[in-house]
N, C-alpha and C positions, 0 to 999 in steps of 0.2 A: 504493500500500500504506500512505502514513501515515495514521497515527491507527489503524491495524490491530493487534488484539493477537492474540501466539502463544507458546504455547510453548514456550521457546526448550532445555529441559532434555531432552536422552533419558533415558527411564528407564519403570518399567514400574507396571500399575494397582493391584498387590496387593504387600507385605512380601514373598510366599513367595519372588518370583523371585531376590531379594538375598539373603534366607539359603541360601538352596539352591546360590547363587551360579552361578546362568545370567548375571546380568550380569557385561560386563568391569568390574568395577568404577565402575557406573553409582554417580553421586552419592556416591560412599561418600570416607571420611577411610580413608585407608590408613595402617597403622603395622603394630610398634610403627616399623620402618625402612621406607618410602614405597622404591620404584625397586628397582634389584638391589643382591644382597650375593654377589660372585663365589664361585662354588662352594657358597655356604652357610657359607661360614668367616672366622671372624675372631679374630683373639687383642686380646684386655684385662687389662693388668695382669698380662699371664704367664699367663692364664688363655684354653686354648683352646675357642672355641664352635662347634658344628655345628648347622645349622638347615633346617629344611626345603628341598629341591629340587624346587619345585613350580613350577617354569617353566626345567626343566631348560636347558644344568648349573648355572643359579643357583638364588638363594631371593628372589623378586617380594614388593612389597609384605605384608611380613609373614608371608608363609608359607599354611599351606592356610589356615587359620582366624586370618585375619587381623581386626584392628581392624574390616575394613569386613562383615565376616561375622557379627557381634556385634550382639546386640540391646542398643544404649547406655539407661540410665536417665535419665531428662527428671527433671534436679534444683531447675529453676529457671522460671518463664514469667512476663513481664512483658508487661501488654495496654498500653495507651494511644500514645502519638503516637510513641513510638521503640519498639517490640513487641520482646523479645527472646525467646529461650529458648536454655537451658543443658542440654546432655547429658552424661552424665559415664561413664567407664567406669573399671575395676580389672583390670588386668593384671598375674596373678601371675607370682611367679616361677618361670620355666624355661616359663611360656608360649610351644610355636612354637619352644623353644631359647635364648630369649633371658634373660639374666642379670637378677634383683633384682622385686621389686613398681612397679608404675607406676599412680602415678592422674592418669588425663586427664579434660580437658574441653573441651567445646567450646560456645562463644560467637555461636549468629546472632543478630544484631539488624538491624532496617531503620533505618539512621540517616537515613533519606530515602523518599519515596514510589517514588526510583527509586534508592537507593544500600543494598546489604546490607556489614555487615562480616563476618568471623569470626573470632574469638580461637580461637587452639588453643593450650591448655598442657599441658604434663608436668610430674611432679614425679618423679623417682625416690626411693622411700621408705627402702631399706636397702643395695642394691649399685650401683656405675656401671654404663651402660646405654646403648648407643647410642641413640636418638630420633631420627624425622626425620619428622612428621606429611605428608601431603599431602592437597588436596581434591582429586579425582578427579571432577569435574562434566563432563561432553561438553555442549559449546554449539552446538548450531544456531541463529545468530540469525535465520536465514529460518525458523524452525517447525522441531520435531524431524523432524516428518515430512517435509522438504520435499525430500530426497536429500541429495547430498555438498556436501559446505563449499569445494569446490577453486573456488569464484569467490566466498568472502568473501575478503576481505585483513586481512593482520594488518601491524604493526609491532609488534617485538621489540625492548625496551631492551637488549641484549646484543649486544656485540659483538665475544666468542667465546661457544664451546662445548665442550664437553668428550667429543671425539672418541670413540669406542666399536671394538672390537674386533668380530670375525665372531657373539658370542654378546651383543649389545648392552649390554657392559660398558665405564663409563667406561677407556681406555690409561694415564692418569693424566694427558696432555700436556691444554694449556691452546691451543686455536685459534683462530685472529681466524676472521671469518665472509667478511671483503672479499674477494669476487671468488671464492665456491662457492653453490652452492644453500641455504645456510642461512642468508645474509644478508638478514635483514628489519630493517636497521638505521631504513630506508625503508620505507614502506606496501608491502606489493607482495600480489597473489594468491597463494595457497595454492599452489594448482595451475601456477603461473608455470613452477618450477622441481623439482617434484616427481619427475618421469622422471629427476632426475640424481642422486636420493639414491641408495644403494644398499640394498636392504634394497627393502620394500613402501611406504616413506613416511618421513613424518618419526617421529623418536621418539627425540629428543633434549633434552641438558641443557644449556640456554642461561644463563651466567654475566652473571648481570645486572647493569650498568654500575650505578654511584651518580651517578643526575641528579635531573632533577627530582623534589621529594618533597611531599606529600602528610599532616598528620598525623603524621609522623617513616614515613612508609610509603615506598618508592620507588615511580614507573612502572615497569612491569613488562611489558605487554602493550595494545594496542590493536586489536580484533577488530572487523571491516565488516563487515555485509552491505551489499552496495549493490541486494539485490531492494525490501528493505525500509526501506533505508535507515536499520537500529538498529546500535547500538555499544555497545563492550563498552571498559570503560576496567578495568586489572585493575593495583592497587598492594599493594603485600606487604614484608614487611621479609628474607625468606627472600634466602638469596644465590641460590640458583639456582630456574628453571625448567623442567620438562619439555614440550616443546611437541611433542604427540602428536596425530596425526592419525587416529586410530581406525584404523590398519591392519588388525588381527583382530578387526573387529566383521565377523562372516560372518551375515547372515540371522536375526538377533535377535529376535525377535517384543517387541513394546513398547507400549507406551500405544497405547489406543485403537485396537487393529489396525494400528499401524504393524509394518514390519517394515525393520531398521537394517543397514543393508550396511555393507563397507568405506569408509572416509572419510567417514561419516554424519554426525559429529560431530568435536569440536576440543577436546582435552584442555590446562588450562594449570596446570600444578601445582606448584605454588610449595613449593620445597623445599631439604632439604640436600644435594648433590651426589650423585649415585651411584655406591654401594661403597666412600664416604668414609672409612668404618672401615677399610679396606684400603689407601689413598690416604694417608698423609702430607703430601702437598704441598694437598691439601682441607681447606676448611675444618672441622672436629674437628665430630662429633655427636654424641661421647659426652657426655652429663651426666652428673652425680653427685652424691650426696645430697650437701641442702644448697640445690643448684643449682636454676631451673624453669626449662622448655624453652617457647618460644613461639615462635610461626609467626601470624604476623596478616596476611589479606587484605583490600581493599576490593573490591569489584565496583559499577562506576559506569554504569548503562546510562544512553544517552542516544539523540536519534536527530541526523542531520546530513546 
């Protein structure tokens, strides 16, 4: 297979499918809060919020008409030897439920012929406001089309996670991974340990260790295929990671006539803990005017 090019992104041939939102959140930046907000509720500053329950009984990535449901405006486009482009959106207030005005942007640039970054910032304009951007990409590095990911391997710079209750809400406890099914502190296969999670798969938030760094960026992730022998190097300055297996991707239809079953793809989504706002013991996502919120990825493919 080297020297072989693929694919490697699920996602679909026309815009309608992501506004209409048939996809799970194929390719999309999810906010304005990425992951669950238990119940939909949260209190700031004495002030209590209700928000959408649209992946009952939580509130998922922003709500119905979330950040990734939004048709963002291209503010910026740089051509030549490092290509960028800049999207920007305006998230008013009481948008979804959520407190104050928010102007985001987001930052791809190819810093390399095989390395992309992405800057994601917020600013909140007039009230505090939780923020917790994520990029929501599903990787197949054997081709999107090529079936399930359960024989790439990953290693996971984390070495806990932050445990979930029967409605996949973070408990608030703090878990080492040594010696359960979520320990990829080590290379290992997807599918090694998968029959021991509970639930349909993985779909958890892995608390990522401060090691080796990158750009002031940490390692965060190392994704194999070994059909094709490509790698996915994935650094990010976000504390935590959701490492999602596509468990409710059901029969999808997608690019080029593919069609995306369960575990078809590998979610790495570099973020703020989930339900943090609710969590104390979590590191904080409220910002507040004044403050800008950022979340930076590198993605480093290589082959080995």
């Amino acid at each position: 297979m080297k020297g072989k090019q693929a694919d490697v992104v699920l996602g679909f041939d026309s815009v309608e499918p992501y506004v209409k939102g048939v996809a799970p959140y194929f390719g999309a930046i999810v906010g304005r809060v990425a992951n669950r907000i238990k119940e939909g509720k949260f209190t700031l500053d004495g002030a209590e919020y209700a928000l959408p329950i649209n992946k009952p009984p939580n509130s998922l990535h922003g709500g119905f008409k979330g950040f990734d449901k939004m048709i963002w405006q291209v503010a910026e486009y740089k051509k030549g030897e490092n290509p960028s482009i800049t999207f920007k959106y305006h998230s008013r207030d009481g948008e979804e439920g959520y407190p104050g005005e928010v102007s985001v942007s987001a930052t791809y640039t190819l810093t390399s012929s095989t390395t992309m970054r992405l800057d994601m910032e917020a600013v909140p304009e007039n009230k505090p406001t939780p923020i917790s951007l994520a990029q929501h990409t599903y990787w197949n590095l054997a081709g999107h089309n090529s079936g399930n990911i359960l024989d790439n391997s990953i290693q996971i710079r984390g070495s806990h996670i932050t445990p979930v209750d029967q409605n996949t809400v973070p408990t608030g406890e703090i878990m080492p991974v040594k010696g359960t099914p979520f320990d990829f502190t080590t290379e290992k296969k997807i599918g090694a340990s998968i029959h021991e999670v509970p639930g349909l798969g993985y779909d958890h938030n892995y608390v990522l260790d401060c090691g080796e760094e990158k750009s002031g960026l940490k390692h965060a992730a190392k994704l194999k295929d070994p059909s094709s022998s490509r790698v996915l190097n994935l650094w990010t300055d976000a504390p935590g990671m959701q490492f999602y297996t596509a468990n409710y991707v059901n029969g999808v239809a997608g690019k080029g006539g593919a069609v995306y079953g369960k575990h078809s793809g590998v979610c790495l989504e570099t973020q703020g803990f989930p339900n943090a706002i609710n969590q104390p013991n979590f590191p904080s996502v409220v910002v507040r005017p004044g403050e800008k919120y950022k979340n930076t990825m590198l993605f480093e493919f290589s082959v080995e």
